[in-house]
N, C-alpha and C positions, 0 to 999 in steps of 0.2 A: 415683657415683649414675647410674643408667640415664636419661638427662634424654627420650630417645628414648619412653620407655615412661610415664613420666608424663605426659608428652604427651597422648598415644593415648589415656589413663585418663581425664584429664580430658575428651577431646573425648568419649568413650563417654558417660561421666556428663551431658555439654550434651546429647548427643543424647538421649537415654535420658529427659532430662522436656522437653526441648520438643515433645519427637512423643508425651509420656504422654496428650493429648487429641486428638489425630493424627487427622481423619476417613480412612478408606480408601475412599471412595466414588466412580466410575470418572466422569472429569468428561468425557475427551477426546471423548465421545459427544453432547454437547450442544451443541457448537460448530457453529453454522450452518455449513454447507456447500453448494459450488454454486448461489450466488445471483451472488456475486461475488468473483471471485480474484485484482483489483487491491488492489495499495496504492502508497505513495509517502514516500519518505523528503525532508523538507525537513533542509535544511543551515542555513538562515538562516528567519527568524519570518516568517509570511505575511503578503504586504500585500494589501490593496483592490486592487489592480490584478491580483490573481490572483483568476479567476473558476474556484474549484475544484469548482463545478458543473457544469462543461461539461468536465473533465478526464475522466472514465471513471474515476475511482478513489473508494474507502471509506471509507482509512482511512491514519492519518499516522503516522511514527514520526520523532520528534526529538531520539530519546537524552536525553530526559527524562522527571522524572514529572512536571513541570506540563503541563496544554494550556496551546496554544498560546495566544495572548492575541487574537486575530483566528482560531478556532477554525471552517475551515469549517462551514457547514451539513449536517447529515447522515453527517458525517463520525465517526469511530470512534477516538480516540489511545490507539497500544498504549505502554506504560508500560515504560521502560528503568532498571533498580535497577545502578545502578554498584557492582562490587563491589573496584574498585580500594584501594591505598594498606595504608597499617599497618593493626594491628589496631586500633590506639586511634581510628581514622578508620572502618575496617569498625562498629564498637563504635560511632559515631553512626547510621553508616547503619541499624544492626539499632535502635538508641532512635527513631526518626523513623520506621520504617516503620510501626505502628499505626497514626499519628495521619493519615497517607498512606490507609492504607487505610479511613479513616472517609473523609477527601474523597470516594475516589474508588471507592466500593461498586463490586462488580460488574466489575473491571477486566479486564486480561489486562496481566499482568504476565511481563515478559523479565528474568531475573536473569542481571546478569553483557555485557557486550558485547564481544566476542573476548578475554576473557582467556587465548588463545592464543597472543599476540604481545606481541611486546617493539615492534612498528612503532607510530608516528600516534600514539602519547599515550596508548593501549587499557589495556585493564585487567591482562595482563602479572601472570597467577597459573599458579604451577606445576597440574597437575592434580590434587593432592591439595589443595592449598590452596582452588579453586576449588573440589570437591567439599563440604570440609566448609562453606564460606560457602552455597554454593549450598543442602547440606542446611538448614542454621539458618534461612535465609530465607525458603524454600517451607516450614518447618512456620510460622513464625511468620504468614506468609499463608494458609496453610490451617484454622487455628485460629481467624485472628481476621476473617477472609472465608471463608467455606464457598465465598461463589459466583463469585470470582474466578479466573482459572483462571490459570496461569504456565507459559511460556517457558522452555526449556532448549537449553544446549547451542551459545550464538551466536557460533560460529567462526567463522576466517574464510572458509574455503572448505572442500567435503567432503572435502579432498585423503586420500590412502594415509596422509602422515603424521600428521594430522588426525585422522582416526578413532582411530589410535594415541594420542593424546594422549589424545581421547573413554575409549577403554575402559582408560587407567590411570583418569579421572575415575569411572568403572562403578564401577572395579575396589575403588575408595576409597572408593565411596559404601557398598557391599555389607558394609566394614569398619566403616563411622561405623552402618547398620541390624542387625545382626550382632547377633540377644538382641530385639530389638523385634518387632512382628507388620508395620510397614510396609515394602511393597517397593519399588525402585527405581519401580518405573510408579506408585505412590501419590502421587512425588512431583512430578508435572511433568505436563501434559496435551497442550502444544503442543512439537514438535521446531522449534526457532528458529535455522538457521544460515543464514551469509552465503554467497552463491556467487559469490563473485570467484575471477576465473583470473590468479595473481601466483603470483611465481618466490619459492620457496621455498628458496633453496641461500644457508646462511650467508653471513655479513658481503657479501651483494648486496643489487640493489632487490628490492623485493615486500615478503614478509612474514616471510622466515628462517623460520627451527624455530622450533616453541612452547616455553616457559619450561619449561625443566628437562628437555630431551630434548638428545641431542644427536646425532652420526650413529653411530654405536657400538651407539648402543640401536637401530637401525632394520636390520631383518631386508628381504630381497627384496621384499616383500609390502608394505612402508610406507618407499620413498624418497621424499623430495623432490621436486616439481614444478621443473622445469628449461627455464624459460620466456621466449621474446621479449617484450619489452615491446611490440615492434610489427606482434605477427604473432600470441601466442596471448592477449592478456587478452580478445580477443570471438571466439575458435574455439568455434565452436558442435561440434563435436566433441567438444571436451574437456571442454565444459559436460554435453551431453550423458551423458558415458562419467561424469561422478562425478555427477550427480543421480540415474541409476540407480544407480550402485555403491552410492551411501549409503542408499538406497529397500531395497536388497539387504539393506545390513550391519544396520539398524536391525531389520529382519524375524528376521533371524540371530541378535540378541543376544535374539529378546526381547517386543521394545519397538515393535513395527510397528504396531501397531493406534494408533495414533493420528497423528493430522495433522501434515504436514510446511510448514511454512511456509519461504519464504525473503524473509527480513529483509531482508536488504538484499546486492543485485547489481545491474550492468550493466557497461557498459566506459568503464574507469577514465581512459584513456589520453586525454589534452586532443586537440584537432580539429588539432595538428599534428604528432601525431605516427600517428594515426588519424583519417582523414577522416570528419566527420560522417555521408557517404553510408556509411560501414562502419558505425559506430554502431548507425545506423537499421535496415540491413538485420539487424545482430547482435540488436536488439532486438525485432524483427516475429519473428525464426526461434524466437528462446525464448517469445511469448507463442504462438507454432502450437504448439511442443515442448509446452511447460507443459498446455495446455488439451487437447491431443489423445492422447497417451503416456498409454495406460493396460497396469495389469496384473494378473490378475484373483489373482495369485497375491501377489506384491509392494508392488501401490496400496492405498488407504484406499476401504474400499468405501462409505462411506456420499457419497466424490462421483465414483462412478463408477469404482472404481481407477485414477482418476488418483494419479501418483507425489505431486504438490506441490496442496495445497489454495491457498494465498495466497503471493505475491510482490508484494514489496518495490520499484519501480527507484529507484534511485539517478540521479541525482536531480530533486527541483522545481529548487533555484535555486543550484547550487555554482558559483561562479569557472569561468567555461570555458574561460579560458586555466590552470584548476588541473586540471580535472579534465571526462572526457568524461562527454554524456549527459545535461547539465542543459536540464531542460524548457523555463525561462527562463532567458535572458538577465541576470545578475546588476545587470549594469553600468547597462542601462537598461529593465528589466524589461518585456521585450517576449519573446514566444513567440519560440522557437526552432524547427527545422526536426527536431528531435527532437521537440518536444512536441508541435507541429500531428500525427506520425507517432503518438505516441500517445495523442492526444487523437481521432482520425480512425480508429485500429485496430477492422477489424472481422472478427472471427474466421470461415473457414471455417464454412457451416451444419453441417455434417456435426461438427464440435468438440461443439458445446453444445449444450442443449436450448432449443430458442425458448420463450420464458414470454408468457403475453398482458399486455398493460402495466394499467399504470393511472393515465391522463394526465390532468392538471389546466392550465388557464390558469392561471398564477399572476400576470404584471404585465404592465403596458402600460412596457415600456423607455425606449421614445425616438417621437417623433412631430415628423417634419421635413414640410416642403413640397418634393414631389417635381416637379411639374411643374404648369404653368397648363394645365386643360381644357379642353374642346370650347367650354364655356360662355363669354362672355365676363367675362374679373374675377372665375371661382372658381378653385380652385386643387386638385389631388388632391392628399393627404396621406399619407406613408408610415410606417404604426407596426409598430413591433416589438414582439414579443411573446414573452415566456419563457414556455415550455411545459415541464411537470414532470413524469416517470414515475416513478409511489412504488413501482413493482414493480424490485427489485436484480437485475440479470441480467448476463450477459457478452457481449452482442449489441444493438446500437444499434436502437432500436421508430421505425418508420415512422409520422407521422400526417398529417393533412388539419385546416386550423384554418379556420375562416370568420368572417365580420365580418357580422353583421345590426345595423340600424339602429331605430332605438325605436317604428318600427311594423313590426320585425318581416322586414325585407326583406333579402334577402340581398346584400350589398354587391360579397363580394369573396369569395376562398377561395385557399389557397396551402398546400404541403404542407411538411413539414419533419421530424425527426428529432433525437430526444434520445440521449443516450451510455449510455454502458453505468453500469453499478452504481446506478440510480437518480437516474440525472444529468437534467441540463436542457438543453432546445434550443431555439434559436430560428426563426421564420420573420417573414416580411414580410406585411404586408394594405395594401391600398390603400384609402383614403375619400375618395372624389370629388368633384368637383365640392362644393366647400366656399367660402362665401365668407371671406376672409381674417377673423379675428374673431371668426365666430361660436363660438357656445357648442353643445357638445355633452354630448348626458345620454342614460342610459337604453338605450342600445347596448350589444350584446355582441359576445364571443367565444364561439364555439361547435370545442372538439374531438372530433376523431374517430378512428377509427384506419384504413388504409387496406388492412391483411393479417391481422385476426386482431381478435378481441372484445376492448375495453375492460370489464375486471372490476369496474369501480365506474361504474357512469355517472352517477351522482351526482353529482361531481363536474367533469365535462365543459362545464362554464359558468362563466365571468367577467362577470358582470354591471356593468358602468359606470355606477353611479346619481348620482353624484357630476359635475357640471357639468365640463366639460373646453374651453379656448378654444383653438382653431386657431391658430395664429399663424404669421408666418413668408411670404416669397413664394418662390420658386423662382430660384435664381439663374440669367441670362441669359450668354450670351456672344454675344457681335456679330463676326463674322468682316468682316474688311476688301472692299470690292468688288475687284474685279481685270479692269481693264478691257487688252485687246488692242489 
């Protein structure tokens, strides 16, 4: 008996009624674009001590479907479907993903996370296998979410042999749709691969050949990446040369009209075997690359044929004697000299287009005693203040914040700047002359902007109605006489 062909029959037949309700309606067009092209992969669950406000990014990925349990504010989590393991474990994941997508309406869903590789514990499906999973579970998401859109394709790098792997997955899907009216682009909206630079030459380090390929099957055109671990995983060269190749190849099969994300990259390599100052500079050269490389034949025009809509860095908070690049400090959760870099990143004007902001006082922070005044026994007070732009952009908004007092008099004024993607920033004001004790009410903040109109000015005021007591004296230091 043909066991090869019964197979095949049956998977026709699965496919054949889970896409019999199948919408073909073109999603890739509705995905905001050009507000903001950060995101950020966390390794470990966010704590309180990461203030992901003031990071410059949107949106998390945790290789899970739950958020995160400390979920920043304003923040976006794209949703990772493991398609790992037997079929009797595949067969739980396809029974739970319904009651998944009632939680979580409206998602963006990544099916599959580099089941290209047998490395790190990944998902390790030949490309035919991954095909038909991949197909089962975007009709089953398309059916029972219309407005959810999904993720394909999250290899690990765009490498020669990569794509190869990719278009035997084409090649399988085009067999599993073969009789139906659904096409390959019905099924998927967002292109989701990883762009790590790892050496790809069996039984080495990196990431070997993907499952079921071996070097036999690979023609001139799709060898193996053959690479230093301490000279190309941050060559902006090579990053370079395969972000366009695969911008290329996707246009070629097809399938270019829609957004290329990259999930997850940076440089892999820990701080001794790559210096952090190499890191940082590899990392500033991809967000120029990213945000500036367009093509008017090749890019995604709706943000500007730029090649890459959203990227991924790797990471907030991995081990940094494991792995380079981590924004914090695992050990004692303190910023790193990476994440001050990109937290602090502000892109060439000429890259993006400047949006006018639209800034809000949100809190009074902290409020210390700065120094004893002119006055004798008052005291000047110094308070910080979190200031918010609800407009998403990829360029840090400049403002002016001032401090009037409850009849209206202007105290003080001080400028400051919030982060990119609708972040938050802080500055300092001073209130003078206070005597230690007293009670304050009825004072505001007032923002403004200092290069371009605020579109909501409505919101430009914090109003302090609420009693507030000064406390606190200013600490002294008494230097010794030194007499001759």
């Amino acid at each position: 008996m043909n066991h090869k062909f019964i197979k095949l029959s049956i998977n026709f037949i699965i496919i054949s009624i889970i896409f019999n309700s199948f919408s073909s309606k073109s999603y890739a067009q509705n995905i905001q674009v050009d507000t903001c092209h950060f995101g950020i992969n966390n390794v470990y669950k966010f704590i309180d001590g990461y203030d992901m406000t003031i990071l410059g990014a949107d949106s998390y990925i945790n290789w899970d479907i739950k958020n995160d349990p400390i979920e920043p504010e304003n923040y976006q989590h794209v949703k990772v479907i493991r398609v790992w393991g037997n079929n009797d474990k595949f067969e739980i994941t396809k029974s739970n993903l319904p009651d998944q997508l009632d939680i979580y309406p409206g998602s963006i869903w990544i099916i599959g996370n580099e089941p290209d590789t047998t490395y790190e514990d990944q998902d390790n499906l030949t490309a035919e296998t991954y095909a038909l999973r991949f197909v089962e579970l975007s009709s089953i998401i398309r059916n029972h979410d219309p407005s959810a859109l999904i993720g394909f394709a999250p290899i690990v790098q765009p490498s020669p042999v990569r794509i190869f792997y990719l278009e035997l997955v084409i090649a399988e899907m085009e067999k599993l749709l073969s009789g139906t009216e659904i096409s390959i682009s019905d099924t998927f909206d967002i292109w989701t691969i990883h762009a790590f630079l790892l050496n790809e030459m069996p039984k080495e380090w990196g990431t070997g050949l993907p499952q079921g390929i071996t070097m036999e099957m690979l023609d001139e055109n799709h060898q193996p990446l053959d690479l230093d671990y301490r000279t190309d995983t941050h060559s902006m060269t090579l990053f370079k040369q395969l972000i366009i190749n695969f911008r290329q190849w996707i246009f070629h099969v097809g399938l270019g009209d829609k957004p290329l994300w990259i999930t997850e990259y940076g440089s892999l390599m820990p701080y001794y075997y790559v210096p952090e100052n190499e890191t940082i500079e590899f990392m500033i050269e991809t967000f120029d690359f990213l945000l500036s490389y367009k093509d008017p034949t090749y890019g995604f025009l709706p943000d500007n044929n730029r090649l890459v809509q959203k990227w991924y860095w790797f990471s907030l908070n991995h081990s940094i004697y494991d792995k380079g690049g981590s924004l914090y400090n695992l050990d004692i959760n303190s910023e790193t000299n990476t994440g001050l870099s990109f937290r602090q990143y502000e892109p060439n004007s000429e890259f993006v287009d400047q949006k006018n902001p639209d800034f809000e006082p949100i809190s009074i922070e902290e409020i210390s005693p700065l120094r004893y005044s002119e006055i004798e026994g008052n005291v000047d007070y110094l308070i910080k203040i979190r200031v918010r732009n609800h407009v998403s952009s990829d360029h840090i908004s400049n403002f002016v914040l001032h401090l009037y007092d409850e009849n209206d008099n202007k105290i003080s004024s001080n400028i400051g700047y919030t982060v990119r993607c609708g972040g938050d920033g802080f500055t300092n004001l001073i209130y003078s002359n206070i005597t230690p004790g007293s009670i304050k009410s009825n004072f505001k903040f007032v923002v403004e902007t200092n290069s371009s109109e605020d579109i909501n000015p409505s919101n430009d005021e914090l109003m302090i109605k609420e009693p507030i007591e000064f406390l606190g004296l200013p600490r002294l230091i008494y230097l010794p006489l030194i007499y001759k």
